[in-house]
Structure formats: C-alpha cells, structure tokens
VEXDRENNU-837606 format. One line per 8 residues: number of its first residue (from 1); their letters; for each residue x, y, z of N, C-alpha, C. Coordinates in nm, 3 decimals. Layout:
N
NUM	A	X,Y,Z,X,Y,Z,X,Y,Z ~ ...
// end
This chain:
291
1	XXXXXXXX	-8.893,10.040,1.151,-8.913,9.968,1.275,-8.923,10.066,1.391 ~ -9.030,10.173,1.366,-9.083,10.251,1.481,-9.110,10.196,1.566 ~ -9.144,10.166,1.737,-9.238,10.133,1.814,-9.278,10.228,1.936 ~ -9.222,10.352,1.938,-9.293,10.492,2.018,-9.342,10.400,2.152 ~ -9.442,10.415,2.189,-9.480,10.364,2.319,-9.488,10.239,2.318 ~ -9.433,10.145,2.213,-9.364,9.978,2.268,-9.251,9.955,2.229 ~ -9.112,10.069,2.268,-8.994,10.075,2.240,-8.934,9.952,2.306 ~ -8.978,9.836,2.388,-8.921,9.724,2.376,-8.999,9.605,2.312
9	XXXXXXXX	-9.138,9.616,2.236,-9.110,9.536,2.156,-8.950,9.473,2.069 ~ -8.935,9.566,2.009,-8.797,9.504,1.922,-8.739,9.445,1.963 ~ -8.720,9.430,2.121,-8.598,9.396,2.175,-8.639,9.215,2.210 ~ -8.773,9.213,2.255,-8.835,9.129,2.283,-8.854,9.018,2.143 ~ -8.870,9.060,2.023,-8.914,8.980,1.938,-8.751,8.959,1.834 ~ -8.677,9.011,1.827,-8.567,9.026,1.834,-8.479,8.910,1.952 ~ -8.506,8.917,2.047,-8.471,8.784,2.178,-8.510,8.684,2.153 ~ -8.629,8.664,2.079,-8.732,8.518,2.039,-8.558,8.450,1.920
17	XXXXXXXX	-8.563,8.525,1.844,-8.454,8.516,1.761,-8.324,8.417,1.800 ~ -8.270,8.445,1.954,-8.157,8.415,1.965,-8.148,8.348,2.114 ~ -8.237,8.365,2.199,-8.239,8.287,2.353,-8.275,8.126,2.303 ~ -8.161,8.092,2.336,-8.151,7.985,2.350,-8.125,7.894,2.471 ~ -8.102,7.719,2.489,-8.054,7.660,2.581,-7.947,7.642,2.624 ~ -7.885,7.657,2.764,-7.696,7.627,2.762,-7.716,7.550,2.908 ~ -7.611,7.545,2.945,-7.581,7.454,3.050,-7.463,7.479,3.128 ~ -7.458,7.450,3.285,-7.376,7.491,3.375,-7.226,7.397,3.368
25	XXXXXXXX	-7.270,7.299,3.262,-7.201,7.179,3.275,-7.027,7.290,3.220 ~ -6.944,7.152,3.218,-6.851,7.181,3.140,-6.832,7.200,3.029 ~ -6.837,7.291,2.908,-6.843,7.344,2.781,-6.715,7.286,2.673 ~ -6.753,7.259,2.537,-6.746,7.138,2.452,-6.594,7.266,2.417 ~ -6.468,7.215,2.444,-6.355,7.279,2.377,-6.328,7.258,2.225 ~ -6.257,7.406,2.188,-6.277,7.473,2.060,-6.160,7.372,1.995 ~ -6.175,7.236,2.016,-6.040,7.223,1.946,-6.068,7.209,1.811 ~ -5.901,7.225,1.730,-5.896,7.198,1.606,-5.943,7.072,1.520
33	XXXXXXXX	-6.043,7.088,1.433,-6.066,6.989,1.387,-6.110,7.010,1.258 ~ -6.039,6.913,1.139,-6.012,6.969,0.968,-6.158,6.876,0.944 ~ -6.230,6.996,0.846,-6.330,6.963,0.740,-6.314,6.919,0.647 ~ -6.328,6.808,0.591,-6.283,6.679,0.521,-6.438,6.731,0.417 ~ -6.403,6.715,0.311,-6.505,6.677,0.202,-6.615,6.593,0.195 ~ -6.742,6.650,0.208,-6.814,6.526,0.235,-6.932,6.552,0.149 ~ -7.019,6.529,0.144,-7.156,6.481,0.051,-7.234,6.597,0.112 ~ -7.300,6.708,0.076,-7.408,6.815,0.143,-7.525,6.649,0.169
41	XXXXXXXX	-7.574,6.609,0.106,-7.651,6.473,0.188,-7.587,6.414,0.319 ~ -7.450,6.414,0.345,-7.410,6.347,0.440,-7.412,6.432,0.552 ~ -7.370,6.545,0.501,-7.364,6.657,0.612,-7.463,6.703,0.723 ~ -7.602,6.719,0.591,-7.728,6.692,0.681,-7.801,6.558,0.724 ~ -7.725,6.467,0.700,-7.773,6.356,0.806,-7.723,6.337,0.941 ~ -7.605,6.402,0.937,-7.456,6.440,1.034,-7.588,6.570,1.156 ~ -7.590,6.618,1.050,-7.647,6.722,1.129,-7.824,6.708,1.209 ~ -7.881,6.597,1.126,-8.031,6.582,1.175,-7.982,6.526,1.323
49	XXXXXXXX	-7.895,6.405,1.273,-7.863,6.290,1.464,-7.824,6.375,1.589 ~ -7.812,6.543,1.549,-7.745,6.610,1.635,-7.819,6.674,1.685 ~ -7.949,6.659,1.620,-8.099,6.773,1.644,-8.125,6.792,1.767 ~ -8.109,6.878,1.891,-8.167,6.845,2.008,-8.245,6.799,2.064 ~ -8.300,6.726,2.165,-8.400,6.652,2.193,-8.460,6.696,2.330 ~ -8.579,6.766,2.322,-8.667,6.774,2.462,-8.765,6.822,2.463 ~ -8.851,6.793,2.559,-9.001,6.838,2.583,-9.066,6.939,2.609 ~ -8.951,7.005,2.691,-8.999,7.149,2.755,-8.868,7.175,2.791
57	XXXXXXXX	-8.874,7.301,2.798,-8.748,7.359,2.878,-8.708,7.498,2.924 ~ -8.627,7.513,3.048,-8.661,7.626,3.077,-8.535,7.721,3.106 ~ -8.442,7.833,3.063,-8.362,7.925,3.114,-8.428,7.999,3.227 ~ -8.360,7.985,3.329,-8.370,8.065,3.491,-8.314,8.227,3.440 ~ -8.194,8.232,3.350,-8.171,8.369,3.339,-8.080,8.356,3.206 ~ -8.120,8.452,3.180,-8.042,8.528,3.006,-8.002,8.679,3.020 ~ -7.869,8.693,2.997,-7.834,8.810,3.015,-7.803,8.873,2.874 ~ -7.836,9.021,2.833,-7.896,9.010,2.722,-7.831,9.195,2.684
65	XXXXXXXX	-7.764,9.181,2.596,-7.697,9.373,2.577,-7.783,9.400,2.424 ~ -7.791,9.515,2.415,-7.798,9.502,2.216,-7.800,9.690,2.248 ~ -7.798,9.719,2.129,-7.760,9.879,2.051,-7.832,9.841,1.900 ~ -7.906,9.982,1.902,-8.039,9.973,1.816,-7.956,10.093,1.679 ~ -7.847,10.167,1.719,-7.773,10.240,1.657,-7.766,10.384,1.755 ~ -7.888,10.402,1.810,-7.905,10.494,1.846,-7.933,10.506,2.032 ~ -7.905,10.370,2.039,-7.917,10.349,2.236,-7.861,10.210,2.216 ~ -7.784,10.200,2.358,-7.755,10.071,2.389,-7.799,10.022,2.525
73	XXXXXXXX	-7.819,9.896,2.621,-7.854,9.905,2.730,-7.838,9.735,2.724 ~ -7.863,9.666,2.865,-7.870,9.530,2.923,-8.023,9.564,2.958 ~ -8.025,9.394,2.958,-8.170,9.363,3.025,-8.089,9.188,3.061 ~ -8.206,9.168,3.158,-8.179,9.008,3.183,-8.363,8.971,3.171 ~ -8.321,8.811,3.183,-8.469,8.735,3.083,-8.483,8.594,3.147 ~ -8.616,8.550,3.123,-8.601,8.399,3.120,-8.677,8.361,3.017 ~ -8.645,8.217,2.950,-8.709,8.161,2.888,-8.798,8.058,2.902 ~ -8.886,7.976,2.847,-8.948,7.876,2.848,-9.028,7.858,2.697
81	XXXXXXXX	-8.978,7.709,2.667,-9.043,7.638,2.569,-9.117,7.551,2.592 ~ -9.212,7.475,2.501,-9.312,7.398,2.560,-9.335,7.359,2.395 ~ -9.237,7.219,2.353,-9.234,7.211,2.233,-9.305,7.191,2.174 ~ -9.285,7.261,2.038,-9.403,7.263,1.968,-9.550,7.325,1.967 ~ -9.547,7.356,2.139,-9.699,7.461,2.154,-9.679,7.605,2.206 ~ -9.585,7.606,2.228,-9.536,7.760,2.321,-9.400,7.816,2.349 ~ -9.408,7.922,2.344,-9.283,8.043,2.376,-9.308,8.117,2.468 ~ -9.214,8.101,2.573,-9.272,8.257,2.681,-9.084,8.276,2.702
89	XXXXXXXX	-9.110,8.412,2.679,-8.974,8.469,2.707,-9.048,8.590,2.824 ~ -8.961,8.665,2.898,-8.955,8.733,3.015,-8.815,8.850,2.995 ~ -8.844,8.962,3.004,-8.766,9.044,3.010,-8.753,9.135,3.178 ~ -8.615,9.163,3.225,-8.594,9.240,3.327,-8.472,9.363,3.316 ~ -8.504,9.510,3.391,-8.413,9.522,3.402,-8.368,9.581,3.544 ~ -8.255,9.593,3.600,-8.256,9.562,3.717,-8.357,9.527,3.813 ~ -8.377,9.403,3.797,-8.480,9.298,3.870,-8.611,9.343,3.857 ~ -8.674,9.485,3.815,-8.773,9.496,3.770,-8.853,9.452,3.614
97	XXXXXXXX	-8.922,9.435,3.656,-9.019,9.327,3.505,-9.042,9.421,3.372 ~ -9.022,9.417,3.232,-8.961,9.504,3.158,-9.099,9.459,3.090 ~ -9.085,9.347,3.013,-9.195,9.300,2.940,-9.221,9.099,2.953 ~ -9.296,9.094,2.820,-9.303,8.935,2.844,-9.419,8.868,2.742 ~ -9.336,8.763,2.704,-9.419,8.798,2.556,-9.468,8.624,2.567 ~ -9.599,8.605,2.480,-9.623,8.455,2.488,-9.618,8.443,2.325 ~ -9.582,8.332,2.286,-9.534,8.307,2.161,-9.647,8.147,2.160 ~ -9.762,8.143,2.023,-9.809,7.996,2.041,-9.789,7.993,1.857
105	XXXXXXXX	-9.844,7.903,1.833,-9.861,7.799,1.704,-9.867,7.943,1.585 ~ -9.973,8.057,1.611,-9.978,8.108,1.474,-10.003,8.224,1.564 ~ -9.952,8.343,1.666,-10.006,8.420,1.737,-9.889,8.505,1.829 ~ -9.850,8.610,1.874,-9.802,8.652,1.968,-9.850,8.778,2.057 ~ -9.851,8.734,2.181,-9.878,8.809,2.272,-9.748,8.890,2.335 ~ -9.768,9.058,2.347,-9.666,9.124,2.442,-9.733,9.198,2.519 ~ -9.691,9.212,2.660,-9.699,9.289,2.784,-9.600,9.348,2.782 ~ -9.604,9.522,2.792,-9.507,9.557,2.832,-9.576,9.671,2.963
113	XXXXXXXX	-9.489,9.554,3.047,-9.504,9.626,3.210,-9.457,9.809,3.196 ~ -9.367,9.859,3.128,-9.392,9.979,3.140,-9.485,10.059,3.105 ~ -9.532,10.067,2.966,-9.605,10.194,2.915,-9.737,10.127,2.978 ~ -9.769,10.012,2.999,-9.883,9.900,3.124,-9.984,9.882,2.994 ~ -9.926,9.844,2.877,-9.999,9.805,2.739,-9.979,9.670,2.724 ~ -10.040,9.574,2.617,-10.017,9.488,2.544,-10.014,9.495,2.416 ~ -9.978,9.390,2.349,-10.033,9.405,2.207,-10.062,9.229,2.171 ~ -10.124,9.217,2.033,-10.145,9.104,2.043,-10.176,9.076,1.876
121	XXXXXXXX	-10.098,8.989,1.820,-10.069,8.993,1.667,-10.070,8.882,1.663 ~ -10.074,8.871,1.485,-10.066,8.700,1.413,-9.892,8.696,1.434 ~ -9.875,8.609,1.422,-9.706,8.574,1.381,-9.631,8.640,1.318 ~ -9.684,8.657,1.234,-9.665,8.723,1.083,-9.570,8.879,1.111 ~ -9.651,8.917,1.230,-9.592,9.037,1.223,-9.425,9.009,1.277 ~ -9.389,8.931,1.279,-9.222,8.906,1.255,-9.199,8.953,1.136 ~ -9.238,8.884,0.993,-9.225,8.901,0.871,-9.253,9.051,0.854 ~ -9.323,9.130,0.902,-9.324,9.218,0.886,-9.205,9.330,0.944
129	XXXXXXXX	-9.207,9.313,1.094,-9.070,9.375,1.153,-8.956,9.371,1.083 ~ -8.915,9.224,1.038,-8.783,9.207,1.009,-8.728,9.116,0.869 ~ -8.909,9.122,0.813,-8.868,9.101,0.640,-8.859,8.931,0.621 ~ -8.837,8.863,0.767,-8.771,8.742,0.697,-8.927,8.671,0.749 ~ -9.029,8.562,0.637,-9.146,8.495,0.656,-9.048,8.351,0.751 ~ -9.121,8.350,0.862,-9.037,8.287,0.956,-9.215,8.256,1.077 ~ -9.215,8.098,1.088,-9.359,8.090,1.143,-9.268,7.993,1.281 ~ -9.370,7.967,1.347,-9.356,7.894,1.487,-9.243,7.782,1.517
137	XXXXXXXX	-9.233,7.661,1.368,-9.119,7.636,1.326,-9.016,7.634,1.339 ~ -8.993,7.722,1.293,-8.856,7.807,1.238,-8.850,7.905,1.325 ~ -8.899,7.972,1.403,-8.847,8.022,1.577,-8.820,7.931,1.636 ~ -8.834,7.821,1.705,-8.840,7.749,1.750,-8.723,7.699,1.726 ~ -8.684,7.628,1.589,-8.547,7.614,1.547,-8.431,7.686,1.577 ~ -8.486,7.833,1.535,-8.373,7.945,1.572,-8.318,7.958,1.701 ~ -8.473,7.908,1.809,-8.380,7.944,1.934,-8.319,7.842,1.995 ~ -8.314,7.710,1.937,-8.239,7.621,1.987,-8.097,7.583,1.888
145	XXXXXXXX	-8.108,7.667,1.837,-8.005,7.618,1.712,-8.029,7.452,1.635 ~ -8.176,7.477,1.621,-8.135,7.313,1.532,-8.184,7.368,1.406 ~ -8.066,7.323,1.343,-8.036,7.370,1.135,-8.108,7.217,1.081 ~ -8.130,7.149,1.181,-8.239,7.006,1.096,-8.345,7.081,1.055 ~ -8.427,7.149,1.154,-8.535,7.141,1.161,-8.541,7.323,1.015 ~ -8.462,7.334,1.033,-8.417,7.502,0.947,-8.424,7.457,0.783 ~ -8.310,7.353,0.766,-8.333,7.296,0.694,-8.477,7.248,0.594 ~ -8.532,7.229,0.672,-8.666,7.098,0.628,-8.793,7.148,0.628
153	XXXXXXXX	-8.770,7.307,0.695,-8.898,7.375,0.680,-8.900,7.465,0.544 ~ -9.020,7.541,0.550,-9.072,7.540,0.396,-8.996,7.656,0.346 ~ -8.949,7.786,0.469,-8.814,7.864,0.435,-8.728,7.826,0.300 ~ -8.707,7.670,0.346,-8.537,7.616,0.312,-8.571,7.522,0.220 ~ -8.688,7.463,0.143,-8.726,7.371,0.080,-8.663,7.390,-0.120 ~ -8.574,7.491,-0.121,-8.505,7.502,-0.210,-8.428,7.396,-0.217 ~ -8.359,7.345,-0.360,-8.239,7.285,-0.337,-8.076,7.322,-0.279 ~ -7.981,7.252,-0.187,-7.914,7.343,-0.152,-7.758,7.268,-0.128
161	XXXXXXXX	-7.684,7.337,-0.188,-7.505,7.288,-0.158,-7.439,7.352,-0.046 ~ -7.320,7.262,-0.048,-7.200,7.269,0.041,-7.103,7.287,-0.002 ~ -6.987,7.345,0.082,-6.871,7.378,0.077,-6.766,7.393,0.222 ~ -6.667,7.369,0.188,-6.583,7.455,0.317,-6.526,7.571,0.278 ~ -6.571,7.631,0.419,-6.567,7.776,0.410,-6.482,7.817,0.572 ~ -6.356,7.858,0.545,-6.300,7.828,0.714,-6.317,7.717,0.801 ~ -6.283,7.619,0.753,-6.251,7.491,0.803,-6.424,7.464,0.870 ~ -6.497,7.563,0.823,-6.613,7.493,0.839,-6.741,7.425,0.702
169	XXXXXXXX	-6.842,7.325,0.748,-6.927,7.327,0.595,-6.997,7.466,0.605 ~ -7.024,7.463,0.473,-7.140,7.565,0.471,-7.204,7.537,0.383 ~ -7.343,7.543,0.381,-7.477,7.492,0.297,-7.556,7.626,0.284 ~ -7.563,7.682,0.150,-7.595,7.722,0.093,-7.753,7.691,0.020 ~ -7.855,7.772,0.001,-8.011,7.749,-0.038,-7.978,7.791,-0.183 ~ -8.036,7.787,-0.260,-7.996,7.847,-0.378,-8.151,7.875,-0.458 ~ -8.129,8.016,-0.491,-8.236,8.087,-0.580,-8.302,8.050,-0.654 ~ -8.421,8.088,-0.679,-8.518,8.000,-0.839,-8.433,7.996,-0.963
177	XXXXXXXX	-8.406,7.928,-1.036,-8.329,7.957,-1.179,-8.361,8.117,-1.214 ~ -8.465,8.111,-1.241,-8.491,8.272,-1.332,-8.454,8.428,-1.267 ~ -8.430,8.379,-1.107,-8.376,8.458,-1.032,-8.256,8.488,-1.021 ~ -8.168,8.361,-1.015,-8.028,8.304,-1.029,-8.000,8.413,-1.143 ~ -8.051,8.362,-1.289,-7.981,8.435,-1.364,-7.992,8.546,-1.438 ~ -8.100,8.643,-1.373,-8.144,8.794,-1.380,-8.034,8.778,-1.291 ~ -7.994,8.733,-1.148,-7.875,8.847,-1.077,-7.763,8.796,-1.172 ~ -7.737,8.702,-1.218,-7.544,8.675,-1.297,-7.576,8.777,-1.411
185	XXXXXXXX	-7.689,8.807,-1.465,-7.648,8.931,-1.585,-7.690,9.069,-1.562 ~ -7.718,9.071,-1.414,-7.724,9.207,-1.354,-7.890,9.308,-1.426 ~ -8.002,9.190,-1.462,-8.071,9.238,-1.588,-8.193,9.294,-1.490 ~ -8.180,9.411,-1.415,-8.257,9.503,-1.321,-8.338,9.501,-1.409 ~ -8.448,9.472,-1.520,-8.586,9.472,-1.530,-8.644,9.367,-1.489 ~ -8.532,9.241,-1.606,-8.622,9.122,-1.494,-8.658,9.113,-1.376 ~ -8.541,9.117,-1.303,-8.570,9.104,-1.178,-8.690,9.172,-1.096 ~ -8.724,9.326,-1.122,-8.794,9.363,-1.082,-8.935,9.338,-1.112
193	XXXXXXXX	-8.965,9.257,-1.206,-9.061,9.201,-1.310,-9.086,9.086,-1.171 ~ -8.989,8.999,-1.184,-9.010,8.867,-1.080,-9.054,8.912,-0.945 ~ -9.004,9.039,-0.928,-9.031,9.013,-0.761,-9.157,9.135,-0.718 ~ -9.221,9.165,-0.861,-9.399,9.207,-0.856,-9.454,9.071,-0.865 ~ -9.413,8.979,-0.925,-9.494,8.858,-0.954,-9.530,8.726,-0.879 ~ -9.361,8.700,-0.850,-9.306,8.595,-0.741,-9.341,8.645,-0.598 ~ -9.373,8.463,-0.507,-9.379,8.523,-0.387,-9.254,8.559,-0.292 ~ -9.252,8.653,-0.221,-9.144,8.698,-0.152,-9.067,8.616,-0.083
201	XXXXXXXX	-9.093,8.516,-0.049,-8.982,8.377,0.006,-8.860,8.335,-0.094 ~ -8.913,8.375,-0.257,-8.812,8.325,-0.341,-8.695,8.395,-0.336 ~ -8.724,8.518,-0.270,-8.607,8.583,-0.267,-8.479,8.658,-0.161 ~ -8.547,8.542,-0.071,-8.469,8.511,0.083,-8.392,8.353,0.087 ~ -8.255,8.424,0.015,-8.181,8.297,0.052,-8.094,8.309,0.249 ~ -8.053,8.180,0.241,-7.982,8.134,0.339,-7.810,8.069,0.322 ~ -7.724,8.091,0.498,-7.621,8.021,0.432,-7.571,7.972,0.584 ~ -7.540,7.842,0.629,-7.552,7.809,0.746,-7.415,7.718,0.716
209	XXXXXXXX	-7.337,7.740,0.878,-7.216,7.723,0.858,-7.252,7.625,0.968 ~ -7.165,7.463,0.928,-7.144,7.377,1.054,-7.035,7.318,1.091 ~ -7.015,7.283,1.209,-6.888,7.241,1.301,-6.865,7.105,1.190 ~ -6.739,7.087,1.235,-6.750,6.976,1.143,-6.672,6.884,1.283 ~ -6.626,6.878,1.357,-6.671,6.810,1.514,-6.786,6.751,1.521 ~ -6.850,6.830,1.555,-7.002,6.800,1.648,-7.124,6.802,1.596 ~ -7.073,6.892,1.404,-7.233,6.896,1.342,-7.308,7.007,1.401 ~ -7.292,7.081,1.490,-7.378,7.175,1.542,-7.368,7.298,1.463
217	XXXXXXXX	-7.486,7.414,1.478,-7.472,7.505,1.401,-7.354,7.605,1.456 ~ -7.260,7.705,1.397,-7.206,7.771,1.418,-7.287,7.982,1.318 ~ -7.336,7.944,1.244,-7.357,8.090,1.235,-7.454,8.038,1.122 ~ -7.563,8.117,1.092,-7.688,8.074,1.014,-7.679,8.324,0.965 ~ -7.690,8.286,0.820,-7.716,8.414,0.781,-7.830,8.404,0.651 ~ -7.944,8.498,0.691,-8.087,8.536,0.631,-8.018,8.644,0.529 ~ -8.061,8.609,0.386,-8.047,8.731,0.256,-8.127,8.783,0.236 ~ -8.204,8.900,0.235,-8.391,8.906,0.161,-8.289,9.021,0.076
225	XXXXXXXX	-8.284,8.997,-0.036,-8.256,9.082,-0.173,-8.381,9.183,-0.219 ~ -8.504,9.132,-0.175,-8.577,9.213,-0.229,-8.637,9.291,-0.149 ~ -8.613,9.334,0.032,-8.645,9.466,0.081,-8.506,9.473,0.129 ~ -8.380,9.432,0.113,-8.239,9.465,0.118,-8.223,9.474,0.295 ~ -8.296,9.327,0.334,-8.255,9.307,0.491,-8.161,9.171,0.484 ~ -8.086,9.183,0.598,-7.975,9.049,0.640,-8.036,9.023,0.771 ~ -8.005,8.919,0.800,-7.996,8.915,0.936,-7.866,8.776,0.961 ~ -7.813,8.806,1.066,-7.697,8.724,1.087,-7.675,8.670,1.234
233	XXXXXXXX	-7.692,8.552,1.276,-7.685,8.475,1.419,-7.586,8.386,1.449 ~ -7.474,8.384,1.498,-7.433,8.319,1.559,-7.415,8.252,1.716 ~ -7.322,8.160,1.687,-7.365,8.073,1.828,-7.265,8.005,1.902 ~ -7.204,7.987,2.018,-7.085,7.950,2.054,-7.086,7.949,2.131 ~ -6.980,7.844,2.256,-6.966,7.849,2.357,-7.097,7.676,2.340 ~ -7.111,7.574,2.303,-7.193,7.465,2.323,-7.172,7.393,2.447 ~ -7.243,7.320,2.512,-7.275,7.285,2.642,-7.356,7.146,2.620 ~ -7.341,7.074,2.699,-7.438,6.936,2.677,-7.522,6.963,2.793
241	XXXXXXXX	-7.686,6.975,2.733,-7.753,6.953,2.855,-7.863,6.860,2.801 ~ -7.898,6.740,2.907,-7.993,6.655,2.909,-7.873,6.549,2.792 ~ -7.893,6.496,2.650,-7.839,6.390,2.553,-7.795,6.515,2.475 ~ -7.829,6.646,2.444,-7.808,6.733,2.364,-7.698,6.850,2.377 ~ -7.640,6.889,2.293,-7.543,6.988,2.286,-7.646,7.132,2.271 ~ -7.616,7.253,2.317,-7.665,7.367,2.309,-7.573,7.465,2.344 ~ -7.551,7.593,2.230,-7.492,7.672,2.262,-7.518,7.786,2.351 ~ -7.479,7.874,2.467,-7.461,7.949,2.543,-7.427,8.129,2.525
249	XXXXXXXX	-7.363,8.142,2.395,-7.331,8.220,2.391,-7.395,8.246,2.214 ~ -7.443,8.373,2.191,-7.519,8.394,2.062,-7.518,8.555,2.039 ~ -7.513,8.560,1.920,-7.528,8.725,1.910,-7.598,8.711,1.750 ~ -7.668,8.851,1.747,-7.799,8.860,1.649,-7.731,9.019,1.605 ~ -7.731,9.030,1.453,-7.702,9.131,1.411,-7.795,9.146,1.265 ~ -7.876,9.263,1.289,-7.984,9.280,1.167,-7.989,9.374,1.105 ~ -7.927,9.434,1.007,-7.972,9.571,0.898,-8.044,9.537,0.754 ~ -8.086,9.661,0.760,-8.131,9.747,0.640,-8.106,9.861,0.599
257	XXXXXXXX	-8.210,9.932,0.551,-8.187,10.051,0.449,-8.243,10.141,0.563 ~ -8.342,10.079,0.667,-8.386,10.170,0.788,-8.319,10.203,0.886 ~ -8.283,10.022,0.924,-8.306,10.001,1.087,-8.132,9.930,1.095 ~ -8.091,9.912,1.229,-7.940,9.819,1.234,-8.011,9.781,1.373 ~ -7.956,9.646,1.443,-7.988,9.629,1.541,-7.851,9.514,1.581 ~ -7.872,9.492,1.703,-7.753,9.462,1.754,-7.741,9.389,1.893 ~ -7.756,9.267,1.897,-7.814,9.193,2.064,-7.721,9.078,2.065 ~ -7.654,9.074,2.188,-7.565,8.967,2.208,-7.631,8.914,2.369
265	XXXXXXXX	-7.647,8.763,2.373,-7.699,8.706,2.497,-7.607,8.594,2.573 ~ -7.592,8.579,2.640,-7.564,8.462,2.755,-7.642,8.429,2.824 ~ -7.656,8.303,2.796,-7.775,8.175,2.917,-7.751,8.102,3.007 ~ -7.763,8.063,3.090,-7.723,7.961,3.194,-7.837,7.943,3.295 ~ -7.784,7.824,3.361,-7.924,7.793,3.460,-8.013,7.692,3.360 ~ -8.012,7.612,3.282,-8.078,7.569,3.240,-8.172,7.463,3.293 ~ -8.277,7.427,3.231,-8.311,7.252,3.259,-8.406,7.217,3.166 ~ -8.417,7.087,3.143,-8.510,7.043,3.023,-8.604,6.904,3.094
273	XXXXXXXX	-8.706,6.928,3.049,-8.801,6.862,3.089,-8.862,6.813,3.219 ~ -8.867,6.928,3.254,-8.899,6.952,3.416,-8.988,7.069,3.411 ~ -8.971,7.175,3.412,-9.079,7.280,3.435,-9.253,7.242,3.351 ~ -9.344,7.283,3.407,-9.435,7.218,3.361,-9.560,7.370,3.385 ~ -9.539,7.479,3.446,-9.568,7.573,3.437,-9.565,7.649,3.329 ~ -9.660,7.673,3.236,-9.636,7.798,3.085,-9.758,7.862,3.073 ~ -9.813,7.878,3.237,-9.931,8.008,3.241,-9.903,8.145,3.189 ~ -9.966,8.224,3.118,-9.935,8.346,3.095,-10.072,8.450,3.107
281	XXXXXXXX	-10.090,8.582,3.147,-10.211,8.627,3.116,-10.158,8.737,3.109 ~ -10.273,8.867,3.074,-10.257,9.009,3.093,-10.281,9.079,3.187 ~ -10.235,9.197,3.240,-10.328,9.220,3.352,-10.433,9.311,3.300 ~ -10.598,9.291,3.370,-10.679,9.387,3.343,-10.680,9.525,3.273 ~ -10.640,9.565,3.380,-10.602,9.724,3.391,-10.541,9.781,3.241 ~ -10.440,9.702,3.164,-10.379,9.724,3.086,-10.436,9.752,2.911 ~ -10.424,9.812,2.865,-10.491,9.858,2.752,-10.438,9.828,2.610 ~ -10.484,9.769,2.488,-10.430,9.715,2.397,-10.381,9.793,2.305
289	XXX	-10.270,9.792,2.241,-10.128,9.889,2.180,-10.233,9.840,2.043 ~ -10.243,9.887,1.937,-10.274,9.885,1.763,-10.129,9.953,1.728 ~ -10.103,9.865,1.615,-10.034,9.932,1.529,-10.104,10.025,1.405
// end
C-alpha cells in the first residue's frame, strides 16, 4: 500500500470505512444489560428494525487521528451521503483543504489539493488496497453502521451463527464446507488447491458483535485468510439522530504482512435529510495520478 505522491489517498479511502453519523443530542448510556439466548434469526430481525433510516445526510465536521506505523497526524473532514447514489467525504488539515473524494454506484473520484492531482478508479480498487471485495453497498453500510444491510449483501450471503461473546451476540459467517475442513485438518495442499480455484470472497469471513439493548452494531471484524489481511471497526458512543441511533465515536484498525494502519474518528454536527447540495468537480489545472 505504496501511494508516493497520493500519500493521502489511504487515509481518505480508509475514512470512507469508518465516518459515520452522530448527533449533538444526548448519548444512549452504557448501561448494563444481560444477553439472554436468542435465535441468530431473531437477532437479525432485532437488528434489521434498528437499520437507520434517511435520505441524505450530512457531518459539518469529523475529527480524525490514525498512524500508518510509520507517521501519525490529525486531519478534520466532512461528510455527505446521498443514499444510495453518493459519497463525498472532505479532508482538512488545519483549516486548509487536504483532499476530497466523490464516491458513486461503481466509481471513485480523489482530489488531492496538495500534490494538485486526482485520480479516478472503479471501486474495486478498495479490494485491491485493502483485500476486502466490498462495493457501494457495503460502504455505505460500513459508514453508517447498519449490520442489516452487511448482513444481506452478497459479502455475507453465507450461512451464519450466533453466540454470546462478552455479554454481547456475535454472528459469525461461516466458510464453504471444503474450506471449513482443509483448515480443521490443517491440510495446506488443499487449501491452496481451493484458493487457485475458488473465488476470493470464499475466503473472507466475518464476525459482528451486537448490543443486546439496542441491537446496534458494536464491532464488525473482516478475515481474508487468503492474502492474510484483518480489518477491525468498532463503534461507540450511539446518539439518536432524526428516528435512528448512530454511533459517534469509531476506530478502524487494518494489518497485514505489508501494511498496519490505524484511524480513530469523532463526528458531530450532524443532520439528515436536509442538505441537498452533492456537487463535486476537479479543478482544471490538475493532472491525473495512474497507478
């Protein structure tokens, strides 16, 4: 995960990851509350009624730290969604404009106001950055924390159980059979056999932990076994804004065999279904980055 003269890409597509919605309101207290045994069917019906609900929406400011292993630094941001058709996130750092990326259906656009480049890719090149096949969807999901919609996309279309795990559920995706049991007998040919053959989604499980209060997500963790990436998000600090709960506070932690990365955010200022602005362009002058 080189990027030489678009050293904040990462940071930017990496943010898509974890900026989410919060609210100025008064924030949902951590009280104690026991996870009772319940049906993985019940759990995610518990969890669809909880799905957030809105049209558009917009963060005024995101304050935003991360450490790549080898630098650490703040930036602040804004967001805007435009469901279902658009992503524009905004990067700053001290009040000057850093980058700013437009996110649509199968496509992403980045400006980065410093090196005065863009670049401009299929989606895909997420899957590529960070291993995990993850489309418009399933960003979208990620940055609002809804595990309905995580759930039900084609990621997660495995069959999948529950458990309590620290007084929370946790739902578990579970592997192709033939995958399953090349790893229980440790039989390193098969496996390597399957994963020249099989497509690479089979071998990105998931394991998503929920409140058992409120149903909301509390920490969602990505496996890819077969280029030996994690990625791990949590979420805390929930807020009711508009009919919906949204968490405020989130941190994103991603390694491999290359790269470690490391971004923790806070949001506030929110509003939903009001902004109606999601112009974006390039400027002229600016010259297009190739990978």
């Amino acid at each position: 995960m080189q990027f030489k003269k678009n050293s904040y890409l990462q940071i930017v597509l990496a943010t898509l990851f974890l900026a989410t919605v919060a609210s100025c309101n008064v924030s949902r207290k951590a009280a104690y509350y026991e996870a009772k045994p319940m049906a993985t069917s019940r759990i995610v019906r518990k969890v669809v009624k909880q799905a957030p609900e809105y049209k558009n929406y917009e963060s005024k400011r995101m304050a935003i730290s991360y450490f790549d292993g080898d630098k650490k630094g703040t930036l602040t941001g804004q967001l805007k969604i435009d469901y279902d058709k658009a992503l524009i996130v905004t990067l700053r750092k001290m009040n000057l404009p850093v980058a700013r990326a437009y996110i649509s259906t199968d496509s992403i656009t980045v400006v980065n106001f410093i090196e005065k480049n863009y670049i401009q890719e299929q989606l895909s090149i997420i899957d590529e950055l960070f291993g995990v096949d993850i489309g418009y969807e399933m960003l979208q999901a990620l940055l609002t924390a809804d595990v309905s919609k995580l759930v039900d996309s084609n990621l997660f279309d495995k069959d999948i159980v529950s458990e309590i795990d620290s007084n929370q559920y946790r739902i578990d995706s579970q592997f192709n059979r033939k995958i399953d049991r090349a790893l229980q007998q440790s039989n390193q040919q098969k496996l390597k056999r399957y994963m020249q053959n099989m497509d690479d989604s089979e071998f990105t499980s998931y394991s998503a932990w929920i409140d058992p209060r409120d149903f909301v997500l509390r920490k969602i963790e990505f496996n890819d076994i077969k280029n030996n990436e994690k990625i791990i998000v949590k979420y805390d600090d929930y807020k009711p804004v508009g009919r919906s709960l949204y968490p405020q506070a989130i941190s994103l932690s991603f390694s491999s065999s290359l790269n470690n990365l490391q971004l923790d955010i806070k949001v506030s200022r929110p509003s939903v279904n009001e902004t109606k602005d999601f112009s974006f362009s390039v400027p002229d002058t600016y010259e297009k980055f190739n990978f």
